[in-house]
C-alpha positions as CSV (number, residue, x, y, z in Angstrom):
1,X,0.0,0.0,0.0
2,X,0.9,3.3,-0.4
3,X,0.3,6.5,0.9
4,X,0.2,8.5,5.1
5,X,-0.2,6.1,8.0
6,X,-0.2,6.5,11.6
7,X,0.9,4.0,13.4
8,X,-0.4,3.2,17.5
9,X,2.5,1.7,18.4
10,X,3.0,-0.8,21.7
11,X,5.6,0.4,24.4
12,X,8.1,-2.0,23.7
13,X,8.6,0.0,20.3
14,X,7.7,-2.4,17.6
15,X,4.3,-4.0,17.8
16,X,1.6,-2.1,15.7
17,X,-1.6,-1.9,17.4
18,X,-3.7,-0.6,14.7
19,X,-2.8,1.4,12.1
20,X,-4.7,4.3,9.9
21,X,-4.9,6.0,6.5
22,X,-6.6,8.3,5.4
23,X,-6.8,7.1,2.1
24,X,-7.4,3.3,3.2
25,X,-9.8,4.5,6.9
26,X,-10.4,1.4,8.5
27,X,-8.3,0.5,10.9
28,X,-5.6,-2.0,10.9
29,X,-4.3,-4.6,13.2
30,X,-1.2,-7.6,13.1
31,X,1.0,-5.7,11.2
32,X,4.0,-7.0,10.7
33,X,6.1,-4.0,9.5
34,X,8.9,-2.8,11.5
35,X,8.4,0.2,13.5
36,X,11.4,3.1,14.1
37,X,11.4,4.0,17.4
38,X,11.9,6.8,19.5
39,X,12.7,7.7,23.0
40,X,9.4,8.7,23.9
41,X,7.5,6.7,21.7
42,X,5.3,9.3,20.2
43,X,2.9,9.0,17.2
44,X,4.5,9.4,13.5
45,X,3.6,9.5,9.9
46,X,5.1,7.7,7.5
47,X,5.0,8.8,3.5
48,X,7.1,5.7,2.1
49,X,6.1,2.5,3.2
50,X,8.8,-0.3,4.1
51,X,7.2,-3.8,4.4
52,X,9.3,-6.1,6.6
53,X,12.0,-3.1,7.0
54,X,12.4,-0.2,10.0
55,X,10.5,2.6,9.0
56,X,12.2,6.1,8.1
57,X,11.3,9.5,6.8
58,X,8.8,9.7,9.6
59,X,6.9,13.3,10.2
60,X,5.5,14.4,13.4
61,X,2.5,15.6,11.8
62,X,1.1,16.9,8.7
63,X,1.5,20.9,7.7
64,X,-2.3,22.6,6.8
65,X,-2.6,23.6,3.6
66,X,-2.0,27.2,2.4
67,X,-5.3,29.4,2.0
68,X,-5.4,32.6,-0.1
69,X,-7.5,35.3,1.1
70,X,-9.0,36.2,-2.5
71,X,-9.0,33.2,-4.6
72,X,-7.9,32.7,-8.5
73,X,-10.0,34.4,-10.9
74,X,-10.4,37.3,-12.9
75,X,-9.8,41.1,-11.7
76,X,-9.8,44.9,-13.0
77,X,-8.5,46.4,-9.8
78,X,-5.8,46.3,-7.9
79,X,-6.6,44.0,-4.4
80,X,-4.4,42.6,-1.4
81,X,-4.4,38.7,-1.0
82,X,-3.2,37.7,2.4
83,X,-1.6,33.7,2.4
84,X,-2.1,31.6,5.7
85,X,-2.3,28.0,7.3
86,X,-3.9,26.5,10.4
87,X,-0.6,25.2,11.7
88,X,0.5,26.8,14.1
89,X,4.3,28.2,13.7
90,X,4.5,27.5,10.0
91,X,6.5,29.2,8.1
92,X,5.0,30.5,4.7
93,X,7.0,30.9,1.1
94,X,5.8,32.4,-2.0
95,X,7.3,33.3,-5.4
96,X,6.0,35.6,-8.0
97,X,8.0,34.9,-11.1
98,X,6.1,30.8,-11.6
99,X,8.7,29.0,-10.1
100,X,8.3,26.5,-7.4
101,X,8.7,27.7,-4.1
102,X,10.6,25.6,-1.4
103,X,11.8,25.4,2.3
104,X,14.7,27.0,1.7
105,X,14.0,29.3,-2.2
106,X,11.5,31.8,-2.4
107,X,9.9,35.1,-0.3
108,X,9.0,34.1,3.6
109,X,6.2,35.6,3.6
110,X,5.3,38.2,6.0
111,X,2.4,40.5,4.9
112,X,-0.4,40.7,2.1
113,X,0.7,41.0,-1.5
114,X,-0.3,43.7,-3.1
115,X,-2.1,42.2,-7.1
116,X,-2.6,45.3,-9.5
117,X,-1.6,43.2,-12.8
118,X,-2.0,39.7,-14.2
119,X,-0.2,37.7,-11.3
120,X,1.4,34.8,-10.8
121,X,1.2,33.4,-6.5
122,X,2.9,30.1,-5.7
123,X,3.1,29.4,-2.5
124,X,4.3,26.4,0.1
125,X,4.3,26.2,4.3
126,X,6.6,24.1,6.4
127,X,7.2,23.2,10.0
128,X,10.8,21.5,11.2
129,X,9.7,17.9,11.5
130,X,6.4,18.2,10.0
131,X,5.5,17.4,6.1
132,X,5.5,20.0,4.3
133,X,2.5,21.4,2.4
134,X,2.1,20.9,-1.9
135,X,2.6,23.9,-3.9
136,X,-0.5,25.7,-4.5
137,X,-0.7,28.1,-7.1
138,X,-3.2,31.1,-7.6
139,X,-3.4,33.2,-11.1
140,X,-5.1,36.2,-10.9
141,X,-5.8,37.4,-14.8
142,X,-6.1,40.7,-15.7
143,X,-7.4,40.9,-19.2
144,X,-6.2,44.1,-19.8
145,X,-2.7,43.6,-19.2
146,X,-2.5,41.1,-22.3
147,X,-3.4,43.8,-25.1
148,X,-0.4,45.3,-24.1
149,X,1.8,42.6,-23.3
150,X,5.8,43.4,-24.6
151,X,7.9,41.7,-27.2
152,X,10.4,41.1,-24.2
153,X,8.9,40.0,-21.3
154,X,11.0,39.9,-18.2
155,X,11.9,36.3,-17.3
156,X,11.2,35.0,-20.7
157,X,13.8,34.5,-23.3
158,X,13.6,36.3,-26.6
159,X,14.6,32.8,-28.9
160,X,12.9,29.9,-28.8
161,X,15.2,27.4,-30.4
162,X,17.4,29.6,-32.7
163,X,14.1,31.5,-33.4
164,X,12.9,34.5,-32.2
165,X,9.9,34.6,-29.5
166,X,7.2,36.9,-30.2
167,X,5.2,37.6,-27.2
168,X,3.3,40.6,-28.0
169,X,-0.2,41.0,-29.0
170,X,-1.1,42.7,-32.5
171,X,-1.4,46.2,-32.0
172,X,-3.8,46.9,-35.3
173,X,-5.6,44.4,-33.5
174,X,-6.0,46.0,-30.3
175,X,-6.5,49.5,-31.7
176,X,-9.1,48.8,-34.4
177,X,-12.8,50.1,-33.4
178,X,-14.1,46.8,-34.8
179,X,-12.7,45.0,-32.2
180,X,-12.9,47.2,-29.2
181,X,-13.0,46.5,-26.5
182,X,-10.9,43.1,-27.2
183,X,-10.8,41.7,-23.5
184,X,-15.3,40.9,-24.4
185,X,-13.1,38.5,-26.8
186,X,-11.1,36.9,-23.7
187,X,-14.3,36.5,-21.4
188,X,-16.2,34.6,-24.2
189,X,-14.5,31.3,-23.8
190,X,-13.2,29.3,-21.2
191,X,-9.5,30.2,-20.0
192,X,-6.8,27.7,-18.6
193,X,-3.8,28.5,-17.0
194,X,-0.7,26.6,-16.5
195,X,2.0,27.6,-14.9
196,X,5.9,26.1,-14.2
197,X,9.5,26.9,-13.9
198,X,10.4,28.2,-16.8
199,X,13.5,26.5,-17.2
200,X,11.4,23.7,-17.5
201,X,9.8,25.3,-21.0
202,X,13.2,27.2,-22.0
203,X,16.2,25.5,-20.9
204,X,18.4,24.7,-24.1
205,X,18.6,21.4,-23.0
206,X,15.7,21.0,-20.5
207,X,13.0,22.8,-21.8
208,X,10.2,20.5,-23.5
209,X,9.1,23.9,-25.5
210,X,12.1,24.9,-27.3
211,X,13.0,21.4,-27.5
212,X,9.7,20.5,-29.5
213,X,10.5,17.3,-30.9
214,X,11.0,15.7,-27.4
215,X,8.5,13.0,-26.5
216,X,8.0,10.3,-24.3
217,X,7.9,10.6,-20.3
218,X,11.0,12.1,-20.2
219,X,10.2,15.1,-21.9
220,X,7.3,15.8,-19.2
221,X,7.3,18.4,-16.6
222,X,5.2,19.0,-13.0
223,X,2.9,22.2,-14.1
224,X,-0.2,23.9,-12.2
225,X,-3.7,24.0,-14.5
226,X,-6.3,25.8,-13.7
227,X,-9.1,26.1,-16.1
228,X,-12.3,29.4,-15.2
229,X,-15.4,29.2,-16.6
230,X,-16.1,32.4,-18.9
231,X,-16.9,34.8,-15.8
232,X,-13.9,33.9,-14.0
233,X,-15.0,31.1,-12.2
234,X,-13.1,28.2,-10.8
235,X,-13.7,24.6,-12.3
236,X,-10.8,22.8,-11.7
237,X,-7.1,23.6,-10.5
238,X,-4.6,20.9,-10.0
239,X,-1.3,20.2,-10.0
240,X,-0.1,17.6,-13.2
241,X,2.2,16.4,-15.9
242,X,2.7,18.6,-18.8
243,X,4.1,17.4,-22.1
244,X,4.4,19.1,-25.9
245,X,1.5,17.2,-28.1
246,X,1.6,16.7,-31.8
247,X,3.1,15.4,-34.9
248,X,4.4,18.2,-37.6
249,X,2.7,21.5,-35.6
250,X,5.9,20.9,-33.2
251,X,8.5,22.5,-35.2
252,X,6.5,25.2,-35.6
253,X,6.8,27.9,-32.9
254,X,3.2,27.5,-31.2
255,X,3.2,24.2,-30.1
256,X,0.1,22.1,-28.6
257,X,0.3,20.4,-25.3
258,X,-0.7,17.6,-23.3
259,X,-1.7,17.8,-19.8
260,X,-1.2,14.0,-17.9
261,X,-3.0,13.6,-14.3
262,X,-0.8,11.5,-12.2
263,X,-0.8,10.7,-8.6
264,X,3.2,11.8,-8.9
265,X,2.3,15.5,-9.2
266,X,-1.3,15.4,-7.2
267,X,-5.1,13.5,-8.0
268,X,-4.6,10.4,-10.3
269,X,-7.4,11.9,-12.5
270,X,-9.2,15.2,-13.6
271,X,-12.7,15.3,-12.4
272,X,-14.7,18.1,-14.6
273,X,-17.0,19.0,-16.8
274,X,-15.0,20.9,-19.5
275,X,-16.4,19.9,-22.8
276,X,-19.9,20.3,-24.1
277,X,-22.3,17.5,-24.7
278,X,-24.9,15.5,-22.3
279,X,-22.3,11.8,-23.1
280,X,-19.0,13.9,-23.0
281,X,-16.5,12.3,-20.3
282,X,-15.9,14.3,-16.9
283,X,-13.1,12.1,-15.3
284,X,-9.7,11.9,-17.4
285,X,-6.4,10.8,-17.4
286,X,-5.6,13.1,-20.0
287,X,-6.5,15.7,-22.7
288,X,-4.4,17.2,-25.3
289,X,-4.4,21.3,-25.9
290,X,-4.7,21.6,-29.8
291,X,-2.3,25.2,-30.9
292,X,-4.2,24.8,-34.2
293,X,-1.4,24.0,-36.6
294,X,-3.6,21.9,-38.9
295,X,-6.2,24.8,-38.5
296,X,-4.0,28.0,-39.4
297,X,-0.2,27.5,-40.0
298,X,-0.1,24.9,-42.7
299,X,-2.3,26.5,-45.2
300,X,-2.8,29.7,-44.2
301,X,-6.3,29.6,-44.0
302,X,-6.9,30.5,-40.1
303,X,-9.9,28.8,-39.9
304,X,-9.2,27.4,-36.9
305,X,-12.7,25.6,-36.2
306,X,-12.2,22.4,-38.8
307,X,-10.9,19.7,-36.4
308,X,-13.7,20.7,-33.8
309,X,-16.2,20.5,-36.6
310,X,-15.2,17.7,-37.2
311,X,-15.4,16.0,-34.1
312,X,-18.5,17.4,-32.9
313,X,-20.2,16.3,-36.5
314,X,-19.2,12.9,-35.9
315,X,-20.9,13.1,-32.6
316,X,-24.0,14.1,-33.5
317,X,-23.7,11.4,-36.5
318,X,-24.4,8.9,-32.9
319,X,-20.8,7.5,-32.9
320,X,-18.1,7.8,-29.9
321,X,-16.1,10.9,-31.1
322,X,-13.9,13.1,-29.1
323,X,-15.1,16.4,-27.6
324,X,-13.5,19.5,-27.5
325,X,-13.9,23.5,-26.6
326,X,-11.9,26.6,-27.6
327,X,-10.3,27.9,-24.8
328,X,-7.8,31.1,-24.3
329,X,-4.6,30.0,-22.6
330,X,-1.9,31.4,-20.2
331,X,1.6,30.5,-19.9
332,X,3.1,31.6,-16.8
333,X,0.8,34.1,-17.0
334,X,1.1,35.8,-20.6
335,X,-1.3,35.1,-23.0
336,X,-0.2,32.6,-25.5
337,X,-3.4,32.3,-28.0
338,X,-6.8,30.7,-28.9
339,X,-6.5,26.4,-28.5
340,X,-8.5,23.8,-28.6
341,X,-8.6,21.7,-26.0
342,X,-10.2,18.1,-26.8
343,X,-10.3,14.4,-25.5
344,X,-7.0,12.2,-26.5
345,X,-8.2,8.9,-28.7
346,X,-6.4,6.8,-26.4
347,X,-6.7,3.5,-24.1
348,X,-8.8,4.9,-21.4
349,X,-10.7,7.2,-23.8
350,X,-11.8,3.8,-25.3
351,X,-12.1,2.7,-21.6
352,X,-14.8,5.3,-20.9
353,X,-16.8,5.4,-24.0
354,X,-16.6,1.3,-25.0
355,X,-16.4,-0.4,-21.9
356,X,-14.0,-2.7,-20.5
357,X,-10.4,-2.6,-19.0
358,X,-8.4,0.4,-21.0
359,X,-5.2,-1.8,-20.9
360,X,-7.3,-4.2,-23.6
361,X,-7.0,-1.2,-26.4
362,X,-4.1,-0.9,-29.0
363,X,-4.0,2.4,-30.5
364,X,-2.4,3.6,-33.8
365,X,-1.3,6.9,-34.7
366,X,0.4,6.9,-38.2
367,X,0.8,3.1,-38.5
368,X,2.7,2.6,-35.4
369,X,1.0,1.3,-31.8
370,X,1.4,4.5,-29.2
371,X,-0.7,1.9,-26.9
372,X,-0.6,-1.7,-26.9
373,X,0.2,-3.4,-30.1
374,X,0.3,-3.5,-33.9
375,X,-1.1,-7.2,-34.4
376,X,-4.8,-6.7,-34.9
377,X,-4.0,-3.9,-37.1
378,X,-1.3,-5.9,-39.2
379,X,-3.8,-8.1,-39.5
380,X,-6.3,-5.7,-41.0
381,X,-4.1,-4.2,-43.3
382,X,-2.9,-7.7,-44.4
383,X,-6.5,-8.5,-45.4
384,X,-6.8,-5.3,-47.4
385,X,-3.8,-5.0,-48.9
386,X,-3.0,-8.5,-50.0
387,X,-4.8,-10.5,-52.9
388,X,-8.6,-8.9,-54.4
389,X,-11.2,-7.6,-51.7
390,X,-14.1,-10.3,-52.7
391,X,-17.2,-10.4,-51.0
392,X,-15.5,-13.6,-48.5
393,X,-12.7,-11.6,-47.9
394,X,-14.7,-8.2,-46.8
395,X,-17.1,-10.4,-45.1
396,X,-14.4,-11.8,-42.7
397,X,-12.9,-8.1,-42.2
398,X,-16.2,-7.7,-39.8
399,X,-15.9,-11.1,-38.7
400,X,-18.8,-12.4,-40.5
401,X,-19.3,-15.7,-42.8
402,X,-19.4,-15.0,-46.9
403,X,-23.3,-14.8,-46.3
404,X,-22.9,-11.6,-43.4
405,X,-23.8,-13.8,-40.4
406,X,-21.3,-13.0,-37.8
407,X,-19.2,-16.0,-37.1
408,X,-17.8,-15.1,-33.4
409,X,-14.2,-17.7,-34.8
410,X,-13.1,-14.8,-36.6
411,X,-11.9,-11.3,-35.1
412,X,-14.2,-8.1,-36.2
413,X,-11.5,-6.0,-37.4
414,X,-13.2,-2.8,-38.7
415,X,-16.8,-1.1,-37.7
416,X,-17.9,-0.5,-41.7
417,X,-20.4,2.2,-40.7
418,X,-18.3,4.0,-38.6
419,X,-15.6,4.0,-41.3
């Protein structure tokens, strides 16, 4: 098992009594785990579980989370926001430029903070011999600071890549009556927020963003999301895995991204409502943030609303399709454009909408398994491909005899209607 116990330990030091979880409540008894002990015997807790071993890295107790005195949102004037915790004596440490604060990096924080611009407040509290709080992270949007947001941000780098960054907004844009006033244009869909170290986007040799065509787990990096409704509110914030998304769109200098929900950065899932549509999933292990490559960049067309047509069309055709929603997005707190966020096509995608155990699905992406394997779709394309496509032959595609009675001997390789 994993997660915080507290062990009721006997005097002699190493017989468990009972032991408790939060996360697994009732309580236990007969353990036969080691127990440290300690001169006076007191209760600990115990974040890494050692079955047959003597325990270490035990905490006296647990450190209350930080609370923020105005919460994440949406502002046009200038406010204080005040950070404490319910333990007593802890000590509190912010930052203001997205990176993670820590024990021993960041502000100790000793007053309110004064917000009169888009904002960025991370903050952590610790105790000597107590476990320290998660990071929580607060963004405070002020529409009107991204109209006017400069070329050369403070903090960011001006190439991306060899390339130069542009981080300003379109000034003949801004300024033209038909648009005016622009930030109506930011309230009228959804807005998510991520936020992380930038070296972890910039380093030359680190960063996942200037190194696009990185891919795999090891090109992923702990972020904050936080995703407001179009007035501002909350729906979801939560700290996750963060990875570049996408096939020729990443050597291109908007990229798309993936957010991954892993109990390694916080929740093992998302649970939302985010996409439109009464069958559209609310608990995920993942969705994909589309930059629109397809859309825009390619052919210069800007339509940006094709793939999302798409989708939805095949939706309403009855089928399982994958839902999406426009959204604005902010990267450590500048504005980085109009997305598309929408549902990955992957194992536990077909999990939620078909049923079953998600580790029974192979999926394919450009002839090549991403999940599981390529057999059943070797297969397919060996049936295709090889010899003429006779009526027998298509027949035993969908698993049916010559005559189009299903025959349950042979696989169903392809849903014909769908295709």
């Amino acid at each position: 098992a994993s997660g915080e116990y507290l062990a009721l330990v006997d005097g002699d030091g190493f017989t468990v009594i009972h032991a408790y979880s939060p996360s697994f409540p009732e309580q236990l008894s007969n353990i036969s785990y080691g127990i440290s002990t300690n001169a006076t015997h007191e209760l600990r807790y115990f974040s890494i579980p050692t079955p047959g071993q003597v325990n270490f890295g035990d905490y006296l107790g647990i450190v209350e989370d930080t609370k923020f005195s105005i919460d994440r949102g949406f502002y046009d004037a200038p406010f204080e926001v005040a950070i404490t915790s319910l333990t007593s004596t802890a000590t509190i440490r912010y930052t203001l430029d997205c990176s993670t604060p820590t024990e021993v990096s960041g502000t100790i924080y000793t007053g309110p903070i004064l917000v009169d611009k888009t904002t960025i407040i991370r903050a952590i509290a610790y105790k000597t011999g107590y476990r320290s709080t998660d990071v929580d992270t607060q963004s405070y949007i002020f529409h009107v600071d991204a109209m006017t947001q400069p070329q050369f941000p403070e903090n960011f780098p001006p190439t991306w890549g060899g390339g130069a960054a542009f981080y300003a907004m379109n000034q003949s844009v801004v300024n033209n009556p038909l648009y005016i006033p622009l930030t109506n244009a930011l309230k009228s869909l959804p807005t998510l927020s991520i936020v992380t170290d930038k070296v972890n986007l910039f380093d030359p040799s680190y960063g996942i963003y200037v190194n696009g065509g990185g891919q795999g787990v090891a090109w992923e990096r702990p972020t904050s999301a936080e995703w407001f409704d179009t007035d501002g509110k909350e729906v979801f914030n939560i700290n996750c895995g963060l990875r570049i998304q996408g096939g020729a769109g990443r050597s291109y200098k908007k990229h798309s991204f993936r957010l991954l929900f892993k109990n390694l950065y916080g929740p093992g899932k998302l649970n939302a409502d985010i996409f439109p549509g009464p069958r559209a999933a609310k608990i995920f292990d993942t969705f994909i943030i589309r930059a629109g490559w397809n859309d825009a960049y390619s052919g210069g067309t800007q339509m940006y609303f094709l793939d999302e047509c798409t989708r939805r069309s095949q939706i309403d055709m009855g089928v399982p399709g994958s839902h999406g929603q426009h959204i604005h997005l902010y990267v450590d707190g500048l504005y980085w454009g109009l997305y598309n966020a929408a549902e990955k096509p992957d194992q536990a995608f077909g999990e939620t909408y078909f049923g079953g155990s998600k580790d029974s699905y192979d999926v394919m992406a450009i002839g090549e398994a991403i999940e599981g394997t390529t057999a059943p779709w070797n297969a397919l394309m060996n049936l295709c491909q090889t010899g003429s496509m006779t009526n027998e032959r298509y027949q035993l595609i969908q698993g049916n005899n010559p005559d189009g009675t299903r025959n349950f001997d042979y696989p169903d390789y392809l849903d014909v209607d769908n295709y």
